[in-house]
PATORRO-953271 format. One line per 5 residues: their letters; for each residue x, y, z of C-alpha. Coordinates in steps of 0.05 Angstrom, whole numbers. Example, Ala and Ser with C-alpha at 12.3 -4.5 7.8 and 13.67 -1.06 7.14 Angstrom:
as) 246,-90,156  273,-21,143
***
This chain:
xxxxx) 0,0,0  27,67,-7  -6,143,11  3,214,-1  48,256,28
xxxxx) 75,329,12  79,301,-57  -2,309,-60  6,382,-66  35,377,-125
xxxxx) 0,321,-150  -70,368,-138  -32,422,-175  -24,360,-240  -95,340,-239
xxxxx) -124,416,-232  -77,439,-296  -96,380,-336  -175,394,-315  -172,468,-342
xxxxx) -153,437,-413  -216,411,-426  -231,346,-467  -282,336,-531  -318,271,-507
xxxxx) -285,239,-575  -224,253,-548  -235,212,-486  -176,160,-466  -135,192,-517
xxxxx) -72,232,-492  -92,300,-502  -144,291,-446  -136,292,-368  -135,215,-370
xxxxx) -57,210,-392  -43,270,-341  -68,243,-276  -42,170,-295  15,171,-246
xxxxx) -29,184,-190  -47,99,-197  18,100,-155  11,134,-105  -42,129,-47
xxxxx) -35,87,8  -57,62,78  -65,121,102  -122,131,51  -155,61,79
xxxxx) -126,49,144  -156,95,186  -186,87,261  -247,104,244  -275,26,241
xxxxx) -344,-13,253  -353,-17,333  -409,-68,336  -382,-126,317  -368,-188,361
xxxxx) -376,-248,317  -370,-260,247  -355,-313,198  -289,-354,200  -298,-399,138
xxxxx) -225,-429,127  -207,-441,196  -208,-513,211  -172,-568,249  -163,-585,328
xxxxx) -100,-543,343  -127,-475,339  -170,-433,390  -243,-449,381  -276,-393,409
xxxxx) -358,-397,438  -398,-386,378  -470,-357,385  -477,-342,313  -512,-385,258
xxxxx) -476,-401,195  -513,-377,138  -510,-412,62  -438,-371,51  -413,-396,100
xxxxx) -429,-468,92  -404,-474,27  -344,-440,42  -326,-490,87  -308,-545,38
xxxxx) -242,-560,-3  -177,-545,16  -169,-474,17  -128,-453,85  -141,-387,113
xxxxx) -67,-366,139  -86,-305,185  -127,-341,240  -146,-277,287  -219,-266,305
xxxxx) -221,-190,304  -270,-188,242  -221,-137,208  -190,-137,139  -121,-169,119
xxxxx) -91,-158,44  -33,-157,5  -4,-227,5  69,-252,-1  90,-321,11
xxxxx) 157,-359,13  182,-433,25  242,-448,71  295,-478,13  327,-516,83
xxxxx) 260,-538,105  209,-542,57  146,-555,95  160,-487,125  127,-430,93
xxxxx) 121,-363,112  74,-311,92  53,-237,107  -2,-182,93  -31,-114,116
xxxxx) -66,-126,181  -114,-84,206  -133,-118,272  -100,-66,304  -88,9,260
xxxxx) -48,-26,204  13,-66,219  49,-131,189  7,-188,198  58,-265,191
xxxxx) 43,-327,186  84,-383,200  68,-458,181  112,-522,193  66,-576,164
xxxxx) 58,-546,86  11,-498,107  -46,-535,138  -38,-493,195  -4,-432,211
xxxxx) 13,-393,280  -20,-317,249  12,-249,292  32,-175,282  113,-159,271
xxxxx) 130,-114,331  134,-35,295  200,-3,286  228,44,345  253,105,336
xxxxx) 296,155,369  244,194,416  233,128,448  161,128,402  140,80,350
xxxxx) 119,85,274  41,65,289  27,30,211  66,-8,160  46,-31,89
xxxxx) 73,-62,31  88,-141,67  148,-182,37  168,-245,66  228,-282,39
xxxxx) 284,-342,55  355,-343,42  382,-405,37  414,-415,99  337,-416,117
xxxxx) 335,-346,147  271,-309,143  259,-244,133  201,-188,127  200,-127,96
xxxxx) 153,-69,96  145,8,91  134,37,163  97,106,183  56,154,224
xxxxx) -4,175,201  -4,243,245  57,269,208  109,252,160  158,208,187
xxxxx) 173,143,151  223,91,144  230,19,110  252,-37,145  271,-118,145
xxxxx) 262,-163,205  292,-223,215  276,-302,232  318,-345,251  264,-401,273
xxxxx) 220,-408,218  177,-340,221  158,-349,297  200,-302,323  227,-230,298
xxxxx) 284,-185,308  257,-119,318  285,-60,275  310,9,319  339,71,280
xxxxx) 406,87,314  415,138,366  478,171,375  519,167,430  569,218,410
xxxxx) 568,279,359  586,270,289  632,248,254  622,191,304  597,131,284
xxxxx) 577,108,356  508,96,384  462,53,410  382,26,398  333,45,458
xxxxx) 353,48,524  418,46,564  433,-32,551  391,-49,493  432,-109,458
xxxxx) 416,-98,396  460,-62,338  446,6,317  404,15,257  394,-68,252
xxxxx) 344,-67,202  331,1,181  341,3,102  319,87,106  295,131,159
xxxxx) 252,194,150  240,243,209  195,297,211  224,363,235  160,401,243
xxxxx) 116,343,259  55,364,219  25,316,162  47,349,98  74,405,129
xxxxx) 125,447,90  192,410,117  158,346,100  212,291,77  207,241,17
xxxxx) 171,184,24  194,117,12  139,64,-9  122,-5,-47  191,-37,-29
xxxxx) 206,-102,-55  258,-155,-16  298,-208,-52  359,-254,-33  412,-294,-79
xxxxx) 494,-304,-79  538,-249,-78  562,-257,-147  636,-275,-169  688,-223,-179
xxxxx) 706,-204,-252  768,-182,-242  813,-218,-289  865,-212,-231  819,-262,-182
xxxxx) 801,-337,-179  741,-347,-222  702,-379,-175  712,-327,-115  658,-280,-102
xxxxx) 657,-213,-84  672,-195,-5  617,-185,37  609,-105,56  574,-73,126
xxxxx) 555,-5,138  561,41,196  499,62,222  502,130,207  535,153,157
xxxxx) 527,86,116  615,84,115  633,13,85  669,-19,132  688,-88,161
xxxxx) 640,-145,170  637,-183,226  644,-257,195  592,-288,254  536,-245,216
xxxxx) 552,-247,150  495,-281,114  503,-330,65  460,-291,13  463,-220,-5
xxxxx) 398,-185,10  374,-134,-35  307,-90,-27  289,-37,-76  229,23,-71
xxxxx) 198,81,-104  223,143,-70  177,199,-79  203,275,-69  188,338,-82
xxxxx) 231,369,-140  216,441,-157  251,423,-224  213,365,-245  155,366,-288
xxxxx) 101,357,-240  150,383,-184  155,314,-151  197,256,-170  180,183,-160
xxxxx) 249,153,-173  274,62,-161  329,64,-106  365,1,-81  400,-15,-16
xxxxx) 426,-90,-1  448,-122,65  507,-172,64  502,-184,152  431,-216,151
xxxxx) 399,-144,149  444,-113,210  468,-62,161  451,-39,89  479,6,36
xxxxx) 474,79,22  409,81,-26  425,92,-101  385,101,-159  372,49,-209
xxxxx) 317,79,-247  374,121,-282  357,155,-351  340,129,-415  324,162,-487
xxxxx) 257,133,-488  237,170,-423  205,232,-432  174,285,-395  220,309,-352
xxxxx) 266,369,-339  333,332,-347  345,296,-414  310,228,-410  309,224,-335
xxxxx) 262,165,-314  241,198,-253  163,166,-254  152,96,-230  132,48,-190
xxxxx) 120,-33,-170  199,-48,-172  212,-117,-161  285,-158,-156  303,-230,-168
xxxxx) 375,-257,-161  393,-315,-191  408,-364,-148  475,-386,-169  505,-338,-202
xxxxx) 482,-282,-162  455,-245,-229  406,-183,-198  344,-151,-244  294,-116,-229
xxxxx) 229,-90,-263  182,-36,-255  132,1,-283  151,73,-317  109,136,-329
xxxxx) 151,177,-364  122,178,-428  75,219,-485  16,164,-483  24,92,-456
xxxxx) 66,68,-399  121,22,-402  151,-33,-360  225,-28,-359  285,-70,-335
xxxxx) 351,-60,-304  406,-106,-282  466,-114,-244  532,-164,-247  561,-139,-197
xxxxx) 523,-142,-130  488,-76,-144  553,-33,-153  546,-19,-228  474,-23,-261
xxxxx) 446,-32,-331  390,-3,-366  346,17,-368  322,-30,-424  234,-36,-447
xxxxx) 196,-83,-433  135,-74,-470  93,-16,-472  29,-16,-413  -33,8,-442
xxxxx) -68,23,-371  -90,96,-384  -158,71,-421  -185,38,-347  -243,63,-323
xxxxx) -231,124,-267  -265,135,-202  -305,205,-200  -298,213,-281  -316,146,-314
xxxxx) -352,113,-252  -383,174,-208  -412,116,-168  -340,96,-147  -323,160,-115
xxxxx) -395,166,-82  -378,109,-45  -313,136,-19  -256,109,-69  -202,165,-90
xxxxx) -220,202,-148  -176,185,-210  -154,111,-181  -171,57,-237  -227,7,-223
xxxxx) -256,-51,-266  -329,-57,-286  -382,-72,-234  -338,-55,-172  -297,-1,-143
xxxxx) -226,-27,-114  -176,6,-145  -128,-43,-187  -52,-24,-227  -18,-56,-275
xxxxx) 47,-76,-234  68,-150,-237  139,-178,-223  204,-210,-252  239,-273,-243
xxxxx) 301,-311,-266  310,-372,-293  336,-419,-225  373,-465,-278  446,-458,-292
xxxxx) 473,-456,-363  447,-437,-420  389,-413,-384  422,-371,-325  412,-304,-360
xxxxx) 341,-316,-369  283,-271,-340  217,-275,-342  147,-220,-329  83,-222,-320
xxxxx) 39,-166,-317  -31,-148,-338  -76,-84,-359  -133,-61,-401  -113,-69,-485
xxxxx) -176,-108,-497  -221,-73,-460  -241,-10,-447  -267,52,-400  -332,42,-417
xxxxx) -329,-40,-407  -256,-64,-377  -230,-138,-395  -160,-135,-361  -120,-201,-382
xxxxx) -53,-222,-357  8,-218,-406  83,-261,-400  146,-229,-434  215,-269,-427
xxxxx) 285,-253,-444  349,-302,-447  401,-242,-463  395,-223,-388  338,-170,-389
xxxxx) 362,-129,-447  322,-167,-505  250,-183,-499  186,-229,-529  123,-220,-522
xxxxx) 70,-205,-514  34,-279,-491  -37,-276,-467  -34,-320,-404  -106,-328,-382
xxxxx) -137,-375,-438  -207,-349,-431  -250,-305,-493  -212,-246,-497  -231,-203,-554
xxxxx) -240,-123,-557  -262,-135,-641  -273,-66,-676  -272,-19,-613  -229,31,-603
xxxxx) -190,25,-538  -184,84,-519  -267,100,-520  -324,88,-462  -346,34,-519
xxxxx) -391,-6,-477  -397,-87,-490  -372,-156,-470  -307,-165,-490  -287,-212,-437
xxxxx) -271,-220,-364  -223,-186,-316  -156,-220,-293  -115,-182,-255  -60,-176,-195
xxxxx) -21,-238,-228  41,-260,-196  93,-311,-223  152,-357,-200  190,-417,-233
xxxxx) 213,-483,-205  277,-509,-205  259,-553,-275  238,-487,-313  156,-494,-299
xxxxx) 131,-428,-301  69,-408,-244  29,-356,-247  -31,-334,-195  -82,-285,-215
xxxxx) -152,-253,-199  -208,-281,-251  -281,-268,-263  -284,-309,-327  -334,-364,-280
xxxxx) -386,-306,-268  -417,-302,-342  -490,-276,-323  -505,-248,-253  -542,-179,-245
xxxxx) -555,-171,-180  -500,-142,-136  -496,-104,-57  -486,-38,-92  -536,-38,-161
xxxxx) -519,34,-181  -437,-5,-199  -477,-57,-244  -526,-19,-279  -514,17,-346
xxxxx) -473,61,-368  -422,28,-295  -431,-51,-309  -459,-109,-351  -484,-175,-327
xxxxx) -426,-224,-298  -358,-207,-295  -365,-186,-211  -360,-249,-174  -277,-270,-171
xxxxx) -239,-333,-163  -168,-342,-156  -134,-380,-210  -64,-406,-229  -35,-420,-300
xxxxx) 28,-457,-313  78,-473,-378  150,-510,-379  212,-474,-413  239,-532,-435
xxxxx) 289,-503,-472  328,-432,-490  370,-403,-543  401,-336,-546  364,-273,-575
xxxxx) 399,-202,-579  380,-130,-603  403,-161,-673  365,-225,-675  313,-209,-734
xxxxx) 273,-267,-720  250,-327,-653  295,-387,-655  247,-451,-647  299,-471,-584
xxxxx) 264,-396,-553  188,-409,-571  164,-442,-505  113,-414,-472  106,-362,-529
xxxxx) 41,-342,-567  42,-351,-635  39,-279,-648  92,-261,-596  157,-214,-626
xxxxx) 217,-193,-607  206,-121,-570  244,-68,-604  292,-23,-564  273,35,-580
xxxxx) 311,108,-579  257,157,-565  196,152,-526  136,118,-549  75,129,-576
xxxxx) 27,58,-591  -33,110,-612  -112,91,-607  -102,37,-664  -96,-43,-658
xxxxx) -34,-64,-618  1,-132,-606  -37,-181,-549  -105,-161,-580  -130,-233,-614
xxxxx) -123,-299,-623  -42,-299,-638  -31,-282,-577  -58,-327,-541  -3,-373,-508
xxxxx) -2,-446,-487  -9,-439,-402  -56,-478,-374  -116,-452,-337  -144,-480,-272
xxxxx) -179,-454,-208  -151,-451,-148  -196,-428,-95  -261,-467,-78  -311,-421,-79
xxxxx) -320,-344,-105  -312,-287,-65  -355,-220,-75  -304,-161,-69  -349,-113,-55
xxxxx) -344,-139,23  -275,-135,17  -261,-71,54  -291,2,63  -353,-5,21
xxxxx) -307,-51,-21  -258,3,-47  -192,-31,-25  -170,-107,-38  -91,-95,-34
xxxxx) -47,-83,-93  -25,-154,-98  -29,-225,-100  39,-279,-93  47,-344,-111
xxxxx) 121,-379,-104  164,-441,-109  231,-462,-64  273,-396,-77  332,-449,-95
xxxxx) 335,-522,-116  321,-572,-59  337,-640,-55  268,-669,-34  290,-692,37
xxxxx) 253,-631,72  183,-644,59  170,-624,-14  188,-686,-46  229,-733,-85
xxxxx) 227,-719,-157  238,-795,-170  288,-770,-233  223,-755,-268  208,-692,-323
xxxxx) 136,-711,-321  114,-651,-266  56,-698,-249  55,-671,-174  92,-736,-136
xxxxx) 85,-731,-61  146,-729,-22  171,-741,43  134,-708,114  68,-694,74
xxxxx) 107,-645,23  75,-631,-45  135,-659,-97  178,-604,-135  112,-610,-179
xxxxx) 69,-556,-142  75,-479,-122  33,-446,-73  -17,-402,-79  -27,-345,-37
xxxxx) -86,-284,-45  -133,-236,-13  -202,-267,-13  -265,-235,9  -314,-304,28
xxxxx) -318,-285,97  -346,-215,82  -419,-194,84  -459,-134,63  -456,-80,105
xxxxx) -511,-35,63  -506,21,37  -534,90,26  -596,71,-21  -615,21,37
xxxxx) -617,62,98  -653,10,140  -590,-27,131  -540,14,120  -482,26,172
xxxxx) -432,77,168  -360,73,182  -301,75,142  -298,0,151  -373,-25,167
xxxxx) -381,-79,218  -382,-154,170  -332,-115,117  -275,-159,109  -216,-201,73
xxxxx) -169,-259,95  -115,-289,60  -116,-358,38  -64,-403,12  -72,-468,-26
xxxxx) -23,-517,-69  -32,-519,-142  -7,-551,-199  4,-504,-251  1,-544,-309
xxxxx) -59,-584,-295  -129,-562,-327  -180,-557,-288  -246,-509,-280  -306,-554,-268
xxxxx) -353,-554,-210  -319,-482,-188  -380,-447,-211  -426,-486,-173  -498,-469,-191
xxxxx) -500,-441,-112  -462,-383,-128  -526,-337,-122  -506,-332,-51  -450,-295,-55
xxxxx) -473,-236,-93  -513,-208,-43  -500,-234,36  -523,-194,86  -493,-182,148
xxxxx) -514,-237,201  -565,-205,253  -535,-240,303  -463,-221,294  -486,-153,326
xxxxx) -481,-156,401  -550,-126,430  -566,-129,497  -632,-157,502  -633,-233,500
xxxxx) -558,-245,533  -593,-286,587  -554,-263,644  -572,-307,713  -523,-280,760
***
C-alpha cells in the first residue's frame, strides 16, 4: 500500500492543470485529455487513505470460513452459519491469518524455507489493530499456521511508527527469514523501511530500531533504545525519514519511501581478471550512520546478499510535475544488520520523456528484484510513467552485487490509461468513498494497477541469463467496459532483449472493432488481474491471478448503481483465484540483432509473440490495434482454479474500495533435494505432482497465496438506509488471506462455478453477529 504525502500538493496542482484543458468527449482516453495527465497518480495512495481508526464498533462475531482443524482456539460461537458460510467451508483452501477480530487483511506474499520445505512463511496488511504486518508461520505445508503482528519499528524519541504496508516475506538459503515493509505515522510525516529477521522459521522476529547517537558527528557510535539495549544500531533500518516540524504534509515534510520489494541470492563472483574465477565478491557492512563501508563481522555475514528496492517519492521544484518518484536500491550482506547507502537504479534512458533533465526516468513504480540463485545475477522491473501516451515496463540489471547497473532496457509498452476512473468514468465509485482518478474494473470499485513482477530462470547454463514478467492491464477492454487479461514477456540475453506479448489467461478475450481508448460499452471478456509468477527449479513457469471469467451472467450485486448501465454489464463481478502454468523446456540466445524467434526460444510463447524493439525515443502505440489483441496471442499456459468457492469483493473492505495491490504465488527460492518435505522428484520430467517425504507436495506444485473476500458480508449502503451502517470499515466488511497448493500445469475449471453461487452476490450481514443487549440471558 502506499499514501500521499507532501507530494499530494503537487500532484492536486497536475490534476487541476490538466482539468482546465478541457476534453471533446471523442477525445476521451486519448492523450490529449486529463486521462494521460493524472495517470501517475495509480501510484501513489496508500494506507493512510484506507487504514484509518475510524472502524465498525459493533461487531463481536462473524464468519471464519477457512479455519479448521483441532489445534487452533475455538472460540464460543452464538452465531448461525448462513449458506456462505457453509459452502465456504469445503475443499482445501487454508485461511493463513487465523485472528478473530472481524477486520480486513490484504496484500499477500509467501515464501518456502529452501532448508525446510514444509515451512512457509507468509505476510499481509493487518488491520486488527491500525495497520501493521500481519505473519504467518506454518511447519506442516501450510495446513496450519501460528497468524501475529511484527513488533513496529522504534525510533529515536523512544516512540513508534504506528502503521506499516507493503508485506514481503522471503528465505535465504541458509533458511533465514525475513520481512520487509514500509513503516509510518499517520499524524505526520515520518517514515522509514525496514527488514526483520527469523531465525526459527517466522515465529520469532528481530525488531528493527533507528540508531541513536551516542556521541556527535563524525562519530559513528550509538546505540538502539535504552541504556543496555543489545541490539545493533540501525539493525534493520534500510531508510529513515524524520519529521522536523511534525505536521502531516507540512512544508519541511521529507520524501517518502513506499512499495519496497525484498529479494535474496549469492553475492556474485568477482570479474576481475586478476581473481580466482570462482571467488565472489567480499561481503560489505555499513556504519549506522553515515552508511561508511566498513568491516564485516564474519559471525553475521549471511550466506545470501539481501537486496530490497522502492519508489522514493520527493518533491523536485525542477521536475515536471515538481515531484519525483524515482527506483532506489539498498542491499544487506550481515543478515539485514546493516545496508547500503540508497542509489538510484531507475537512471535515464532516451525513451523517457517528460521530464526536466534529458530522459530522466524519474516516474515509477511496482519495482521488483530476483537474483539468480547461483550466479548471483540481480534484475529488477518496474513500471515507468515517463512517457507521451502509454506506460512502459522497464528493466535494469546488475553483475556486480548492485555496484554498477544496466538499463534501463523496455519491456513492452502498458496500455493502462484507457481503465475506467473513479469520480470521471464511474461517479458511483467515488460516491462510495474510493479516491478520485484511481482505476477500477467494471461492476466494482477497488482500485487495481498494472504492476506485476520478474523472475530468473533458477537453472544454470544456458538458461542462467534468463528472466521472465508477467503483468496485466486493459488493451482489450475498455473505459466504458474493462476486460484486463494477464500478459508473460521473457528474455534469455539477461533482461536487455524481450518477447512478447503472450496472453496468459486462456479465456475469450476479444476487444473486435472498438477503439481502446473510448467508453465503448460491450462484452469483451472477463477481468484478470494482480497476477504474480515464480518458476521451479525444472523451468515450470506459475502464475496466480484474480479471474471473473466463471461469473458469465449475474445482475444482481450489494451496490446496483456499480452494475447498472452506463457502470456494469451482467457477470464479470463475482472473482476466483486462479493459477496457470507452462514449462521452458528449452532456450537459445536472442539479442537486439536477432531479426527473428529461434524454435529452441518459442516455449511458452504465443504464436503472435515478437521480439520487442529497443527503441531510442519515447513511445507512442496511438488509439489503433496493438500486439496481445486476438487470437495470436494467445499462449499455451494452462488454466485451472484454485480457490473453492467465489468471493464477492465488494465486502472486501470500506464499502469494497480496497482489496490490496497484490497477490503472490512462489516455489523453493533455490533447488532442494526433496528430503525436507517437498518431495522426491523420483528423476522424473513428467511434473505430475509426486508426493514427497513429511506430507510435502513434490517439486511438482507452487503455492498459492491471495486476498479473498468469502468471509465478508454486506454492510448496506446508502440507497438502503434500514441497513445501512456507516464507518469507514462497516461492521461484516472484510478479507483474509488464503493459501492453497496448485499444480500449474494441470487443467481444471469444473464444479468451481457451482450453480449455488447466487449466494455470494448479495450476503447480508448476520443479525446476530451484532451484540445487542436484550436476550444475553444473564442469571447471575
Amino acid at each position: 500500500m502506499k499514501r500521499f504525502i507532501s507530494v499530494s500538493l503537487g500532484l492536486l496542482t497536475l490534476v487541476a492543470l490538466f482539468a482546465t484543458l478541457g476534453t471533446a468527449a471523442t477525445d476521451r482516453g486519448k492523450l490529449v485529455n486529463p486521462r494521460k495527465a493524472i495517470t501517475p497518480t495509480s501510484s501513489l495512495g496508500g494506507n493512510n487513505d484506507y487504514g484509518d481508526q475510524n472502524y465498525g464498533t459493533t461487531i463481536t462475531e462473524c464468519p471464519q470460513a477457512g479455519l479448521s482443524g483441532k489445534d487452533r482456539e475455538h472460540p464460543l460461537d452464538r452465531r448461525q452459519k448462513d449458506k456462505v458460510e457453509q459452502l465456504s467451508e469445503g475443499g482445501d483452501d487454508v485461511r493463513a491469518n487465523t485472528d478473530y477480530s472481524c477486520f480486513p487483511q490484504n496484500e499477500t506474499s509467501i515464501a518456502i524455507n529452501p532448508r525446510v520445505q514444509r515451512n512457509l512463511l507468509s505476510s499481509q496488511n493487518d488491520y486488527r489493530t491500525l495497520s501493521r504486518q500481519g505473519f504467518n508461520a506454518s511447519t506442516d505445508n501450510g495446513n496450519s499456521f501460528y497468524s501475529a503482528e511484527l513488533v513496529p519499528l522504534s525510533v529515536p524519541n523512544g516512540d513508534i511508527l504506528d502503521a506499516s504496508g507493503d508485506p514481503v516475506s522471503v528465505f535465504d538459503r541458509a533458511g533465514i527469514g525475513y520481512e520487509a515493509a514500509i513503516n509510518f505515522n499517520r499524524t505526520d510525516d515520518e517514515n522509514a523501511i525496514t527488514v526483520q529477521r527469523s531465525t526459527n522459521g517466522g515465529f520469532t522476529w528481530t525488531r528493527p530500531c533507528v540508531p541513536i547517537r551516542t556521541a556527535p558527528a563524525p562519530s559513528e557510535q550509538g546505540r538502539c533504545g535504552g541504556v543496555g539495549d543489545p541490539r545493533q544500531p540501525g539493525d534493520g533500518v534500510v531508510t529513515y525519514f524524520d519529521d522536523p516540524d511534525g505536521v502531516n504534509g507540512g512544508a519541511t515534510a521529507p520524501p517518502f519511501d513506499d512499495k519496497e520489494w525484498i529479494a535474496t541470492g549469492p553475492r556474485p563472483f568477482t570479474a576481475s581478471a586478476t581473481d580466482d574465477p570462482r571467488k565472489r565478491i567480499d561481503p560489505v557492512c555499513f556504519t549506522p550512520f553515515s552508511r561508511t563501508a566498513t568491516a564485516c563481522d564474519p559471525d553475521v555475514v549471511g550466506v545470501d546478499r539481501l537486496y530490497v528496492t522502492w519508489t522514493r517519492f520527493a518533491d523536485d521544484p525542477s521536475a515536471q510535475f515538481e515531484f519525483t518518484a524515482q527506483i532506489l536500491l539498498s542491499y544487506s550482506d550481515d543478515q539485514a544488520r546493516s545496508w547500503s547507502p540508497p542509489r538510484i537504479i531507475s537512471a535515464s534512458a532516451p525513451f523517457c520523456a517528460n521530464a526536466p533533465f534529458p530522459g530522466r526516468c524519474d516516474l515509477n513504480q511496482f519495482s521488483v528484484p530476483t537474483v539468480h540463485p547461483t550466479t548471483g545475477l540481480l534484475g529488477v522491473a518496474f513500471e515507468n510513467f515517463n512517457t507521451p501516451g502509454e506506460n512502459q515496463y522497464l528493466f535494469v540489471r546488475s553483475r556486480d552485487g548492485g555496484t554498477t547497473i544496466e538499463g534501463p532496457f523496455v519491456i513492452t509498452p502498458v496500455f493502462d490509461i484507457n481503465y475506467p476512473l473513479s469520480g470521471v468514468d464511474r461517479i458511483d465509485c467515488s460516491q462510495r468513498g474510493q479516491q478520485r482518478f484511481r482505476s477500477v474494473l467494471t461492476n466494482t470499485c477497488f482500485r487495481v494497477n498494472s504492476g506485476g513482477n520478474t523472475v530468473v530462470d533458477k537453472r544454470g547454463g544456458a538458461f542462467a541469463d534468463d528472466f521472465y514478467l508477467v503483468m496485466s492491464d486493459n488493451r482489450n477492454g475498455t473505459f466504458g467496459s474493462s476486460n484486463t487479461d494477464v500478459f508473460f514477456f521473457k528474455s534469455t540475453d539477461g533482461g536487455q532483449t524481450w518477447i512478447g506479448p503472450t496472453r496468459v489467461n486462456n479465456d475469450r478475450s476479444d476487444l473486435g472493432t472498438a477503439d481502446r481508448d473510448s467508453g465503448t460499452p460491450g462484452n469483451f471478456g472477463n477481468d484478470q488481474w494482480f497476477p504474480w509468477m515464480d518458476i521451479s527449479a525444472k523451468g515450470v513457469i506459475a502464475v496466480g491471478f484474480h479471474d471473473r471469467r466463471l461469473d458469465t451472467d449475474s445482475t444482481r450485486g450489494e451496490w446496483p448503481m456499480s452494475r447498472a448501465a452506463p457502470n456494469g454489464r451482467p457477470g464479470n463481478y463475482l472473482a476466483w483465484f486462479w493459477g496457470a502454468g507452462c514449462k521452458i523446456k528449452s532456450t537459445t540466445l536472442v539479442t537486439p540483432s536477432s531479426t527473428s524467434i529461434p524454435a529452441g526460444a518459442k516455449d511458452c510463447l504465443a504464436p503472435g509473440a515478437t521480439i520487442q524493439p529497443q527503441v531510442t525515443a519515447p513511445q507512442d502505440p496511438g488509439s489503433g490495434p496493438v500486439q496481445g489483441q486476438g487470437a495470436a496471442f494467445l499462449g499455451p499456459f494452462a488454466n485451472s482454479v484454485i480457490s473453492d468457492v467465489p468471493h464477492n469483493l465488494d465486502y472486501s473492505f470500506r464499502a469494497g474500495i480496497f482489496m490490496g495491490d497484490y497477490n503472490n504465488v512462489a516455489y523453493p527460492n533455490v533447488p532442494g533435494d526433496g528430503d525436507h518435505g517437498h518431495g522426491h522428484d523420483h528423476g522424473d520430467d513428467d511434473d505430475d505432482g509426486d508426493q514427497g517425504h513429511n506430507g510435502g507436495h513434490g517439486g511438482k506444485k507452487a503455492v498459492g497465496f491471495w486476498t479473498d473476500s468469502r468471509n465478508g458480508r454486506g454492510s448496506g449502503n446508502p440507497t438502503n438506509p434500514e441497513t445501512y451502517q456507516p464507518g469507514r470499515n462497516p461492521a461484516c466488511e472484510q478479507a483474509d488471506v488464503f493459501v492453497d497448493w496448485f499444480n500449474p500445469l494441470s487443467r481444471h475449471s469444473s464444479g468451481k462455478a457451482a450453480h449455488n453461487q447466487e449466494a455470494f452476490l448479495v450476503t447480508p450481514c448476520p443479525a446476530d453477529a451484532m451484540h445487542k443487549t436484550k436476550g444475553d440471558d444473564d442469571d447471575d
